[in-house]
N, C-alpha and C positions, 0 to 999 in steps of 0.2 A: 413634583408628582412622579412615583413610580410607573416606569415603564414597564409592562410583560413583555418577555422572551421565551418562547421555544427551545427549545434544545431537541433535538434528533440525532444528536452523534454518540453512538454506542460508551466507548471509553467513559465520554464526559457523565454520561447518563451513568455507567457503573459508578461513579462517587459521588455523586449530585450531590449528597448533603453536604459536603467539604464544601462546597462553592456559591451555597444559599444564602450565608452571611456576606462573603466577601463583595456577591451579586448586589446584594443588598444596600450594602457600604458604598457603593457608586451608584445607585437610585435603580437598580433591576431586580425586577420577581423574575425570576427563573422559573419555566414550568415542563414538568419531564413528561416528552411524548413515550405514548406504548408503541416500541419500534425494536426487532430484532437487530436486522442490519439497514433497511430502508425502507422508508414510505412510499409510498406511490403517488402519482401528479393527482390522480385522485384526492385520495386523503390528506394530499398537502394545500390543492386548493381550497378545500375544506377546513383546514383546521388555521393557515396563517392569516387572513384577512384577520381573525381576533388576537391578531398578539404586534406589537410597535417594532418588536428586531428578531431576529433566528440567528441560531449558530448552528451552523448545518453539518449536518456527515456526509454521507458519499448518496444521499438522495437526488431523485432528478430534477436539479434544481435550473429548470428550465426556462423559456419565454416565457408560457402561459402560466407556472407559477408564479413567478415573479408579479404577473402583471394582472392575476388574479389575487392577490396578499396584496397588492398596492392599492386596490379598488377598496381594500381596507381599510387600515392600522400600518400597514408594515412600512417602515422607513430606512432600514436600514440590516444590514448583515455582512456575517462573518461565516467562511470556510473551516472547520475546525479541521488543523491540520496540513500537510503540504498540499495533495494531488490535488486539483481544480476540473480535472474534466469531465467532472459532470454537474458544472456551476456553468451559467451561461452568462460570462462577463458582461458581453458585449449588451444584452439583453439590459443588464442594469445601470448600466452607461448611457444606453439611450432612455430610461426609465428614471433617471438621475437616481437612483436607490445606491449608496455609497458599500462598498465591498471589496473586503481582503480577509486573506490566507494568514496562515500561522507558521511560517518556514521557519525553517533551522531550530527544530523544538527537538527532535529524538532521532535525528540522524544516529547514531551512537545504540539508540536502543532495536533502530531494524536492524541495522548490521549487525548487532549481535545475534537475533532469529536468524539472520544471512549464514552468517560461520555454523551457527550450530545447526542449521539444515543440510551445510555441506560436510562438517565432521557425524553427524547424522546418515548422510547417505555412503560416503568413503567408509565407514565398517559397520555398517545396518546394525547401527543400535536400538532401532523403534523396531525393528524384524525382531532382534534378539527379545527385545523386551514381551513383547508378544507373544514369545514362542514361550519365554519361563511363564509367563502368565497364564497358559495354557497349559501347562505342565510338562514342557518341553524341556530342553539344555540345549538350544541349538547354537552352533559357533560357526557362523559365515567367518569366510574367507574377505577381509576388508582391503581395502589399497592404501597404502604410503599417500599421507599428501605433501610431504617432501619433495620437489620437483614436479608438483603437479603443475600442471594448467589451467588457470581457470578464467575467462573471460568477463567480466563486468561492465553490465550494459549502464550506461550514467553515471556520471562523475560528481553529482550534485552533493547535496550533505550525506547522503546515505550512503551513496558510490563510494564516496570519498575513505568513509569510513569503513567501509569493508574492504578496501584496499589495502587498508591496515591491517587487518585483520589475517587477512586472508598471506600477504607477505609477513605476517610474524610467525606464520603457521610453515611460512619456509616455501612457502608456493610461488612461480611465476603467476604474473598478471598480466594480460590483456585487455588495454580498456578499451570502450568505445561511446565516444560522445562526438556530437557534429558542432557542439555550443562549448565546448572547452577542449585550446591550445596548447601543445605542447605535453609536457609531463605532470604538468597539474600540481606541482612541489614535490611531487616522489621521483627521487633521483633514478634514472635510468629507466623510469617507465614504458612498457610497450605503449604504442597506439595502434590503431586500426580502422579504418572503415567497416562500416559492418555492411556484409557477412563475412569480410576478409577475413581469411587463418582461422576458420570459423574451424578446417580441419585439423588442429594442431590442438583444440580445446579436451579438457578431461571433464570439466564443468561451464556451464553460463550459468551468472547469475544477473539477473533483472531486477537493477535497481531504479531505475528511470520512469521520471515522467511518462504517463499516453498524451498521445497527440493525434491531430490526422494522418502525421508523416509516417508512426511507426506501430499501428495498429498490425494484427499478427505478424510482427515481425518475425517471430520466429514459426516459422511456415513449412508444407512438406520439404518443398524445392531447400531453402537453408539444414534441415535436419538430416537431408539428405548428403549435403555433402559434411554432416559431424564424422566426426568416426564413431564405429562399432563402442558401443558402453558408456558413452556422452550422460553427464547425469545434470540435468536442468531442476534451477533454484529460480523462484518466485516470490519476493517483498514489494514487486509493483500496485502491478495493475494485468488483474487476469487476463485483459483483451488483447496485451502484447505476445498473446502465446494463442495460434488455432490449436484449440483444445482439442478437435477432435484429428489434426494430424500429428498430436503428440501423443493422445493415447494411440493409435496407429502404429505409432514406432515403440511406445513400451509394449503393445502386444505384442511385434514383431522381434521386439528385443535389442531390436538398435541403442534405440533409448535403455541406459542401466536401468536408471531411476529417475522420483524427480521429487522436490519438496515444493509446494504449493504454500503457501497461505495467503494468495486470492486464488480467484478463478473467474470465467467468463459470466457464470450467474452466478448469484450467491443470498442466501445459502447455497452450498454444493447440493444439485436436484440429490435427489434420494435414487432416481435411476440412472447416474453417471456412472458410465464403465470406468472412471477411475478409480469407487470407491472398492474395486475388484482387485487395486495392484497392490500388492502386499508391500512392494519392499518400498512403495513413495513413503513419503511423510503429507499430512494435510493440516494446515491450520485453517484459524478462523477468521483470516484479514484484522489480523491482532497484534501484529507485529511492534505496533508504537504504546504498546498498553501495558505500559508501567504505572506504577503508583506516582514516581517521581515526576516521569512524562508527561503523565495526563493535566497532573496539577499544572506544571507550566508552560502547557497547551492550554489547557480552560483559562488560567488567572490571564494569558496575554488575548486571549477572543473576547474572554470579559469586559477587559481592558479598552481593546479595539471597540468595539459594539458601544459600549459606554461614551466613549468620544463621540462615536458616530450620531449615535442619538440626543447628546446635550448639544452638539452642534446643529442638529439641525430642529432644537426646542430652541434657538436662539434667535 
């Protein structure tokens, strides 16, 4: 008997017909929610009680959903994707409802967004582009990232890969992870505690998990001791940044610039004073949304969900 599944996770949703067969071929109807970037506990307690598994995006996939969908149908789910925290493990643990993540799928494809937000911000090429588009010729003055500095918050898959990145581009590194020892296989790596040498930085970039530990990490009191022209990169998780003491320092100017593709809400409200800073960059929390990616994100949640559910038809 075929199982229904939900899908809410944006990416998966933009190819869905790629993975209607494959779904199929392991006994899943797959069915595509109307969802920008997230649902609401609302409309999720509402729509999972009729479907046996989800493969979730970054909705709030909390106690009272979980344990409203299980008054249902629902038996089983999957995280599409690495970040987990806005999945309430613990909730389905004690619910027995069986759940996991999709890690080490596109490390490779955020750090690539990673570099080109920071060769992005080092000679404002989204400025210039705007300005000829406007019918301008403007030519900012950009910086060498040859001997630059740039800090890297997580060492995970993503981390790790934009360390690459970032040292091919001839840059020192600075990492900062409290879950990984040492140099991590790159020989002669900096470490740090964070916010150590936080003043020595020309860039941070936010590769890392959220957690309770490190929620607005980066805060006035830390921005404060950046130096003047500090330019902040974002492939997290918006929440590790108080949004409203970073635009504070881009008003003031502290802050160069900064490239975003998350943020604390999202969509980005329509009256956020960031959409006022010309020279950030903003994306869409799109970072892992490749063609290649997506596919071998979906085909392993597939996969996963599929087990989950013949095993517990057993």
């Amino acid at each position: 008997m075929m199982k229904d599944v939900l899908v809410t996770c944006p990416p998966m949703l933009g190819q869905f017909d790629l993975f209607v067969e494959f779904a199929a071929e392991r006994g899943l109807t797959l069915h595509r929610a109307e969802v920008t970037q997230v649902l609401s506990e609302d409309e999720l307690c509402a729509l999972l009680p009729g479907y046996d598994g989800w493969i979730i995006g970054d909705d709030p996939a909390t106690r009272r959903v979980f344990e409203t969908a299980q008054d249902g149908r629902l038996s089983a789910a999957v995280k599409w994707g690495i970040g987990v925290d806005n999945v309430d493990f613990a909730a389905c643990k004690d619910l027995g409802i069986p759940i996991i993540n999709t890690p080490m799928m596109f490390g490779a494809e955020v750090a690539d967004v990673a570099t080109g937000f920071v060769i992005g911000l080092a000679r404002e090429l989204f400025v210039i582009d705007r300005g000829v588009r406007a019918g301008g010729w403007p030519k900012p003055a950009g910086i060498s990232l040859t001997g630059k500095r740039a800090g890297v918050v997580g060492l995970g898959d993503i981390g790790r890969n934009t360390v690459t990145r970032l040292r091919a581009l001839g840059m020192d590194v600075v990492a900062y992870d409290p879950g990984v020892e040492g140099d991590a296989g790159f020989a002669g790596l900096q470490r740090a505690a964070w916010p150590d040498a936080v003043e020595g930085l020309d860039f941070i970039v936010f590769t890392c998990a959220l957690n309770q530990h490190n929620f607005h990490m980066l805060n006035a009191d830390v921005l404060a001791k950046c130096k003047p022209g500090i330019r902040v990169v974002n492939v997290a998780r918006g929440p590790l940044i108080d949004e409203a003491a970073l635009i504070a320092a881009l008003q003031s100017g502290h802050v160069h610039s900064a490239a975003l593709d998350v943020f604390e809400d999202e969509p980005l409200p329509m009256d956020s004073p960031l959409r006022g800073m010309e020279r950030c960059i903003f994306g869409s929390h799109n970072g892992s949304n490749t063609v290649d990616a997506v596919i071998r994100a979906s085909h392993e949640a597939i996969d996963r969900l599929a087990g989950f559910l013949q095993a517990a038809g057993d």
